[in-house]
C-alpha positions as a LaTeX table, in Angstrom:
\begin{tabular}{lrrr}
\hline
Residue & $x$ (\AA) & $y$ (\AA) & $z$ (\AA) \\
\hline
Unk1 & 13.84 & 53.08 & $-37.89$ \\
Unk2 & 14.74 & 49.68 & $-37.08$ \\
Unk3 & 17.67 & 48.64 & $-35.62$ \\
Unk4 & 19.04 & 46.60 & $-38.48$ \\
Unk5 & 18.35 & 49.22 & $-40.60$ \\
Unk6 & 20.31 & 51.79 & $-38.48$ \\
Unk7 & 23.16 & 49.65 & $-38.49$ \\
Unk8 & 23.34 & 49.20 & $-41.55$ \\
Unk9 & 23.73 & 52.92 & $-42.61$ \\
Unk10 & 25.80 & 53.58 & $-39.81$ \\
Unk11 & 28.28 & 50.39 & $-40.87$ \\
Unk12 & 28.04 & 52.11 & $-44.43$ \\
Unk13 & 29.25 & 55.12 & $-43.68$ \\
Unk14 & 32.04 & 54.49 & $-41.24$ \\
Unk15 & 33.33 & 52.38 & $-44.15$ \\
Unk16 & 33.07 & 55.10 & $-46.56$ \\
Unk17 & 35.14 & 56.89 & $-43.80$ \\
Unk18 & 36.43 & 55.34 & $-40.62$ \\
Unk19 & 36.84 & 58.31 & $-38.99$ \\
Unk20 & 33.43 & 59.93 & $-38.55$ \\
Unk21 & 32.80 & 60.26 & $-34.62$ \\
Unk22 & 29.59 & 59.57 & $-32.89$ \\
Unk23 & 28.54 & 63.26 & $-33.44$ \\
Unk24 & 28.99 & 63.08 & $-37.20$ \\
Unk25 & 27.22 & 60.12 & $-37.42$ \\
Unk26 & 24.39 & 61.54 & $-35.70$ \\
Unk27 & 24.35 & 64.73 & $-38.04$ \\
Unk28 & 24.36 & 62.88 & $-41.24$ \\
Unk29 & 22.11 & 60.30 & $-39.90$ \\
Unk30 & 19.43 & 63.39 & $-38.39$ \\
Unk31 & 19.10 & 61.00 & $-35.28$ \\
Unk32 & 20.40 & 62.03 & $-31.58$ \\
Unk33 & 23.64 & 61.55 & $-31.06$ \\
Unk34 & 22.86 & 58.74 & $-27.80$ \\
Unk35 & 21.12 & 56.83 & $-30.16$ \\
Unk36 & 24.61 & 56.51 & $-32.09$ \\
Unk37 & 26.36 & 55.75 & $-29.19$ \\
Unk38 & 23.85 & 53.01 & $-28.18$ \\
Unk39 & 23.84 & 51.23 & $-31.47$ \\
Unk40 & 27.79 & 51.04 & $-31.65$ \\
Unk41 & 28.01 & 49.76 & $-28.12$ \\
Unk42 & 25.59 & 47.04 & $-29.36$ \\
Unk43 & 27.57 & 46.19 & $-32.47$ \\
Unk44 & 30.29 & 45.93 & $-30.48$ \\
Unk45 & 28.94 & 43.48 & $-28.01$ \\
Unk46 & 29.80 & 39.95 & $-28.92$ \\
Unk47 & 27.74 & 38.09 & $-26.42$ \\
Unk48 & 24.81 & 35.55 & $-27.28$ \\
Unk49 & 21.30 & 36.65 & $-27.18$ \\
Unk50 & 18.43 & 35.04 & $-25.92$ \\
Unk51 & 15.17 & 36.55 & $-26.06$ \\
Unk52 & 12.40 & 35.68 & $-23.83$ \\
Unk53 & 9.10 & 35.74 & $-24.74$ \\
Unk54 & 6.28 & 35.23 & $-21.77$ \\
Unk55 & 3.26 & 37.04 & $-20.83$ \\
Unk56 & 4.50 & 36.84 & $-16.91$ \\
Unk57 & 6.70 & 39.24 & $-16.04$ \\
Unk58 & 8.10 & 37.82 & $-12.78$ \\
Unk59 & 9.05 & 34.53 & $-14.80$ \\
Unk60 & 11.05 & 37.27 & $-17.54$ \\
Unk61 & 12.92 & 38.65 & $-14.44$ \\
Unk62 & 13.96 & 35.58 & $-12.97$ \\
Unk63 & 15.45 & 34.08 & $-16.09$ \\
Unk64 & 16.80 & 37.32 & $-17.18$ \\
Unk65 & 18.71 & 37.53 & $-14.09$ \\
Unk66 & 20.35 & 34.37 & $-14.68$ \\
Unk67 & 20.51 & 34.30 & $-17.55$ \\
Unk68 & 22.82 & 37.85 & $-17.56$ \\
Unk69 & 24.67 & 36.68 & $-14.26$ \\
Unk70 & 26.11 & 33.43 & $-17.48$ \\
Unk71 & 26.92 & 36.38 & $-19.89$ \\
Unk72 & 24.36 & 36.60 & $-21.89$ \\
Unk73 & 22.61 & 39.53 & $-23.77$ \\
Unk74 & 18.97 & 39.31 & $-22.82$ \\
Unk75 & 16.03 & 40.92 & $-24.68$ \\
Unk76 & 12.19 & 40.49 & $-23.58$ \\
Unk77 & 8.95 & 40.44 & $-25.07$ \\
Unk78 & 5.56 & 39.90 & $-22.90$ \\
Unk79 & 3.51 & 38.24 & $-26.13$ \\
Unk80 & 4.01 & 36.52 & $-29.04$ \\
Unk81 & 3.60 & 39.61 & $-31.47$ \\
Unk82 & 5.61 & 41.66 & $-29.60$ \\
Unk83 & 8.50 & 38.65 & $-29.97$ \\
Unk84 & 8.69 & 38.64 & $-33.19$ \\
Unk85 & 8.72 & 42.07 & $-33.53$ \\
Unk86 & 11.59 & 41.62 & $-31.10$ \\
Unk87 & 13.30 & 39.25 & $-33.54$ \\
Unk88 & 13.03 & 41.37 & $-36.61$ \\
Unk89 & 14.79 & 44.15 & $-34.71$ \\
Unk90 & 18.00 & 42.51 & $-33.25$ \\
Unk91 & 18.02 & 38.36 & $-34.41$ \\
Unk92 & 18.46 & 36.55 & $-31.16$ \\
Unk93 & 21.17 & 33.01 & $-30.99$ \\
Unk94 & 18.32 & 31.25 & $-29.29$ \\
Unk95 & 14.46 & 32.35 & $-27.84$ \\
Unk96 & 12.83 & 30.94 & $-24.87$ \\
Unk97 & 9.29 & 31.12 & $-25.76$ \\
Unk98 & 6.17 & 30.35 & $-23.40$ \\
Unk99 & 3.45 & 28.51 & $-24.74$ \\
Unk100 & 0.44 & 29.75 & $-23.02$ \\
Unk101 & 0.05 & 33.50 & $-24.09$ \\
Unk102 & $-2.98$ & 35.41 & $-25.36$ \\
Unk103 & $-3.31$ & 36.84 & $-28.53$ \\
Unk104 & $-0.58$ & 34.53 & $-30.24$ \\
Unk105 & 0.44 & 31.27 & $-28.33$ \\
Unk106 & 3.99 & 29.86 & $-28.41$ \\
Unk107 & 3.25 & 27.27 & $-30.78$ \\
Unk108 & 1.51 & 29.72 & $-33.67$ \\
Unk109 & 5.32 & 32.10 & $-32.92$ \\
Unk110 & 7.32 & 28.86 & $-33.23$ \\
Unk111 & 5.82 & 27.37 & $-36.76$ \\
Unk112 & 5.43 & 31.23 & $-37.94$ \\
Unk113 & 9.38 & 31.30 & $-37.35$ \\
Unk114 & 10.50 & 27.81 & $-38.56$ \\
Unk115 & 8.51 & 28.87 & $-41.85$ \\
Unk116 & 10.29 & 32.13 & $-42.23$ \\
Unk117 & 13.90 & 31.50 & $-44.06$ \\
Unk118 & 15.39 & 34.44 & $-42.20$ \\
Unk119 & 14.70 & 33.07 & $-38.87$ \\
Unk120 & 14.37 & 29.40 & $-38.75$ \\
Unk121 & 17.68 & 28.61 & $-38.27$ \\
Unk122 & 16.70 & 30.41 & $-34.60$ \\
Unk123 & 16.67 & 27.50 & $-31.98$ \\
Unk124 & 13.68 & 27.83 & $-29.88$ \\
Unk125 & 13.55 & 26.19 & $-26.39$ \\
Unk126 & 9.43 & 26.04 & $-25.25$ \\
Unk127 & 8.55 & 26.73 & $-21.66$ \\
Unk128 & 5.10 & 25.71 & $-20.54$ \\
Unk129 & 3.00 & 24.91 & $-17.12$ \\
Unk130 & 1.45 & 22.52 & $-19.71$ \\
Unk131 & 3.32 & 19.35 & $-19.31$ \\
Unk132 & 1.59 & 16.31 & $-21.03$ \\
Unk133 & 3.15 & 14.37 & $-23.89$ \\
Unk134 & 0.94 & 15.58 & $-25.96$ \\
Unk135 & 1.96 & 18.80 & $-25.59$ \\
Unk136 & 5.53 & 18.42 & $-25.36$ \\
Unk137 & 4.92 & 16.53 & $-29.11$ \\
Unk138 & 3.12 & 19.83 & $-30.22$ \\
Unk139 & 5.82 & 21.66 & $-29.63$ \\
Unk140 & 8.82 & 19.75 & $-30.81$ \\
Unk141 & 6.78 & 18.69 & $-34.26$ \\
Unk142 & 5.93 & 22.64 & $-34.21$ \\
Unk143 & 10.04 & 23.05 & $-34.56$ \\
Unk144 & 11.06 & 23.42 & $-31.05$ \\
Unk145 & 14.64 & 22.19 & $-30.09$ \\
Unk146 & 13.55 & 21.47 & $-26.50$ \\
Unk147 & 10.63 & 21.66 & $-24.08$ \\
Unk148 & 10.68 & 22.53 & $-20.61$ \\
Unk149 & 8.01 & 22.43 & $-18.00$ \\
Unk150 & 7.55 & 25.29 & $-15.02$ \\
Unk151 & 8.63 & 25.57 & $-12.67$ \\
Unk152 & 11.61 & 25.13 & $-13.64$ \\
Unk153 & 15.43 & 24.56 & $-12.18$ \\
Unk154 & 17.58 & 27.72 & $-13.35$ \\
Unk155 & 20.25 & 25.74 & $-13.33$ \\
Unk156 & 18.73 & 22.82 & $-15.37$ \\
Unk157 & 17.83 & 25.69 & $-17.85$ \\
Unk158 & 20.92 & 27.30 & $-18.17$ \\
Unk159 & 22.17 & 23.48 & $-19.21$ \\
Unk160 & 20.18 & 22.79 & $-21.40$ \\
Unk161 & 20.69 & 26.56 & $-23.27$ \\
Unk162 & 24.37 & 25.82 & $-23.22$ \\
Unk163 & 23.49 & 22.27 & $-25.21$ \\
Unk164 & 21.14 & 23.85 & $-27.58$ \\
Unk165 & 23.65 & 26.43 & $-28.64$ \\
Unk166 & 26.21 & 24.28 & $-28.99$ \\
Unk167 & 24.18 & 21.92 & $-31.62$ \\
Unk168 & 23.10 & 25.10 & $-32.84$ \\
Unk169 & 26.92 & 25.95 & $-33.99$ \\
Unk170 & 27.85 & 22.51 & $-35.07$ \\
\hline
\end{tabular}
């Protein structure tokens, strides 16, 4: 069951009765009673998630690292299926998506999002070894809210995250 979905029921029930425990929720639900536990520590967490999508793991780990060490809540996907399966589980505040990916590249994720009215409000910053203008056009008339080439500065990423989130709530 998706997440959503499983929040959902369990937010429904604790309203019908604010008391249930963890264990309750878990009988009712048929589901183990970790799995409870896991999805109410999640609905509790207010931090922003960013979701990084990139078929090279050692570039996920580096950002993820950072990007955690700034507070953030950080989900992964290694293609661009497998992001926006990501997405329909757990709606990130922003996604870092690569471009170059096999299967489905970043730009085919980014216009298959800014098409879909549940998720194109999602700010999308690209990140690409493919640096000409041409590119960096592709992706911002694709929908992208920025476009940065690797390697990248951490530091210069984490900036510009911070100033695409905060257009993202104005």
């Amino acid at each position: 069951m998706p997440e959503k979905e499983l929040d959902d029921k369990i937010l429904s029930l604790l309203e019908k009765n604010p008391a249930l425990s963890a264990v309750e929720l878990a009988d009712v639900l048929k589901i183990p009673e970790k799995t409870v536990q896991a999805r109410l520590e999640e609905m509790g967490d207010s931090r922003q998630t960013i979701l990084i999508v990139d078929d090279e793991p050692d570039a996920i780990i580096a950002a993820k690292r950072a990007l955690q060490s700034e507070g953030y809540n950080v989900i992964e996907a290694y293609n661009g299926k497998n992001g926006l399966e990501a997405i329909e589980e757990k709606t990130p505040d922003l996604i870092l998506l690569d471009v170059m990916m096999p299967d489905m590249d970043g730009f085919e994720v980014c216009k298959h999002l800014k098409e879909d009215e549940l998720h194109n409000h999602i700010p999308i910053i690209m990140l690409t070894a493919k640096g000409e203008v041409d590119d960096r056009v592709e992706g911002i008339e694709t929908g992208a809210d920025d476009y940065i080439t690797k390697p990248f500065n951490l530091r210069e990423l984490k900036a510009r995250i911070r100033m695409v989130l905060r257009r993202a709530q104005d």
